[in-house]
Kinemage of the C-alpha trace (Angstrom):
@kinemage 1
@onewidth
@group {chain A} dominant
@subgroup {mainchain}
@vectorlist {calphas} color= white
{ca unk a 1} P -97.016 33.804 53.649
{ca unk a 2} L -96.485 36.123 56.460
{ca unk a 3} L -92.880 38.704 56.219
{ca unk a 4} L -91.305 36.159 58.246
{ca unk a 5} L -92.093 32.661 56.195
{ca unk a 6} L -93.497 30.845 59.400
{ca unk a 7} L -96.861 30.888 59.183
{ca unk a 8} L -99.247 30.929 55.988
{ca unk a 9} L -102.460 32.359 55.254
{ca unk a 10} L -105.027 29.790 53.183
{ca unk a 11} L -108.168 31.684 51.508
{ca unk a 12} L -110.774 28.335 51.957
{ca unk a 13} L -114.239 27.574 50.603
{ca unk a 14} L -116.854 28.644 52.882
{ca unk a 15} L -118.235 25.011 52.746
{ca unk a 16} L -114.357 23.785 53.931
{ca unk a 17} L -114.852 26.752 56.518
{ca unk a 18} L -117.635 25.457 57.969
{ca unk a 19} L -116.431 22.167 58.096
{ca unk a 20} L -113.070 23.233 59.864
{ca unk a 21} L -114.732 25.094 62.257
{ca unk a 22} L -117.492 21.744 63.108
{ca unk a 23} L -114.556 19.593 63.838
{ca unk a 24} L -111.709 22.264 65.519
{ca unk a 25} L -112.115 20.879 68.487
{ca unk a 26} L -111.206 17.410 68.501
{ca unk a 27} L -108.956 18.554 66.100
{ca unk a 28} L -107.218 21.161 68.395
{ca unk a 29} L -107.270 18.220 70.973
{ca unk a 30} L -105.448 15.740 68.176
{ca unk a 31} L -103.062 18.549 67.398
{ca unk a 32} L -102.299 19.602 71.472
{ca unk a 33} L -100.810 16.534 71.523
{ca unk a 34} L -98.387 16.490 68.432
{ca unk a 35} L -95.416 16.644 67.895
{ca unk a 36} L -94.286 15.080 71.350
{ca unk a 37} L -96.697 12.894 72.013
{ca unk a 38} L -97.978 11.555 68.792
{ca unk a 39} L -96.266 11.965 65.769
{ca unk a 40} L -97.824 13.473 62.930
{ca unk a 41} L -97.543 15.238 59.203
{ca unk a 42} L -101.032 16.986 59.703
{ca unk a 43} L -100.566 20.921 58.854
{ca unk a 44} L -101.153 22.636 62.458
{ca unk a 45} L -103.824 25.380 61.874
{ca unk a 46} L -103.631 27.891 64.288
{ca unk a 47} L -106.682 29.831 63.822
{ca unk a 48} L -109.655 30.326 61.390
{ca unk a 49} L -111.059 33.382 60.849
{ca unk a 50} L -114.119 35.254 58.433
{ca unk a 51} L -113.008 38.540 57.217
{ca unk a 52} L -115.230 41.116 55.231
{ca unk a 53} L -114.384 44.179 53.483
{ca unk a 54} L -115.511 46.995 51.232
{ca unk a 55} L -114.513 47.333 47.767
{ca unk a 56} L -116.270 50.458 46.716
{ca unk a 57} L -119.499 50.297 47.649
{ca unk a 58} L -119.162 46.414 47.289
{ca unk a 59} L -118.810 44.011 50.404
{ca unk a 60} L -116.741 41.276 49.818
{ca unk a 61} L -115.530 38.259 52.354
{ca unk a 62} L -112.693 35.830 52.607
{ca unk a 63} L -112.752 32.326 54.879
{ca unk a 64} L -109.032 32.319 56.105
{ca unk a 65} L -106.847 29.700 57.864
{ca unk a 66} L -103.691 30.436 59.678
{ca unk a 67} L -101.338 27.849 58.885
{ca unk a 68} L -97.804 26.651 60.059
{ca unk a 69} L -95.353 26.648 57.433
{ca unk a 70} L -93.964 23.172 57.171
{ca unk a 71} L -90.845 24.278 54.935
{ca unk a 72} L -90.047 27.447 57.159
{ca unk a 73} L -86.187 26.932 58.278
{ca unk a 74} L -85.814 23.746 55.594
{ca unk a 75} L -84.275 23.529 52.308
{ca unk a 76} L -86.571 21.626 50.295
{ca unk a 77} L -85.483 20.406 46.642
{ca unk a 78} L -88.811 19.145 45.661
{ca unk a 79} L -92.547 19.188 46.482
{ca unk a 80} L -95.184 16.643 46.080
{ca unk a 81} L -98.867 18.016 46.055
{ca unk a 82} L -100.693 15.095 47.698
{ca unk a 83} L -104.126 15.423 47.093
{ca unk a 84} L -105.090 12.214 45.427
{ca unk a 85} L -104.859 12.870 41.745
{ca unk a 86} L -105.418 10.336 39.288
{ca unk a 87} L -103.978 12.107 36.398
{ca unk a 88} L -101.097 11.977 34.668
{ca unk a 89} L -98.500 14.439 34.855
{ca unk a 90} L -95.265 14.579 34.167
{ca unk a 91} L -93.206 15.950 37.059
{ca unk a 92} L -91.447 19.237 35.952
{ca unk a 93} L -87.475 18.767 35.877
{ca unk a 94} L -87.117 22.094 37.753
{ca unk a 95} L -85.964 22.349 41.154
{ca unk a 96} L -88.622 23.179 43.440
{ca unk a 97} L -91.238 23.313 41.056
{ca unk a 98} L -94.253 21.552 43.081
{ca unk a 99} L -95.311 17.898 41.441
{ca unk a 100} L -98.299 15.328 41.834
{ca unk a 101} L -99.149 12.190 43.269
{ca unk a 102} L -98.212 10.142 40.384
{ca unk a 103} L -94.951 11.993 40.193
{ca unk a 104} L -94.132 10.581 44.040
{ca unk a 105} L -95.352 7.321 43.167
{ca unk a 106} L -92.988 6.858 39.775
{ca unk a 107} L -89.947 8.606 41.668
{ca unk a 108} L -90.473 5.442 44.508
{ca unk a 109} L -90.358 3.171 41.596
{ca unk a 110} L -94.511 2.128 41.826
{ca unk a 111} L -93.834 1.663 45.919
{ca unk a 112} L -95.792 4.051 48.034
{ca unk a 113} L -94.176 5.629 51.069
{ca unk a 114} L -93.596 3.650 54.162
């Protein structure tokens, strides 16, 4: 998270890289035209970038993506991780502890969002 909280920085696979980097631009054209024109709850990345370094005599890389931060100015009481997962978890009672799929899908009573 950068000093300020706005912006985030995502370490990614080089594989998920690769495949950001294939599709940015239709996906920089998608994105030009949120949130004014089409409405959307896609993460706006702002930039990718490949960085290497030394580490002793080492050299070492990192895939990074630049990130809005959709929280930044927001309270937020709880977070759902919604990635899919099929396994069962039982949301932690803590507030802002980050929860799963199934956790959204039992606090909705078994409806999924609208």
């Amino acid at each position: 998270k950068t000093s300020d909280g706005r912006y985030l920085l995502k370490q990614v696979k080089a594989s998920e890289y690769a495949y950001f980097t294939e599709h940015a631009r239709p996906y920089f054209a998608y994105v030009r035209n949120t949130p004014s024109v089409l409405p959307s709850v896609l993460v706006k990345v702002l930039c990718a970038f490949y960085v290497e370094y030394r580490v002793g005599d080492k050299v070492k890389s990192q895939h990074v993506l630049v990130q809005e931060n959709l929280f930044y100015g927001h309270s937020v009481s709880r977070m759902y991780d919604l990635k899919g997962a099929q396994r069962a978890h039982k949301g932690g009672e803590d507030e802002g502890e980050t929860v799963l799929d199934e956790d959204l899908f039992r606090a909705n009573d078994g409806y999924p969002l609208l």
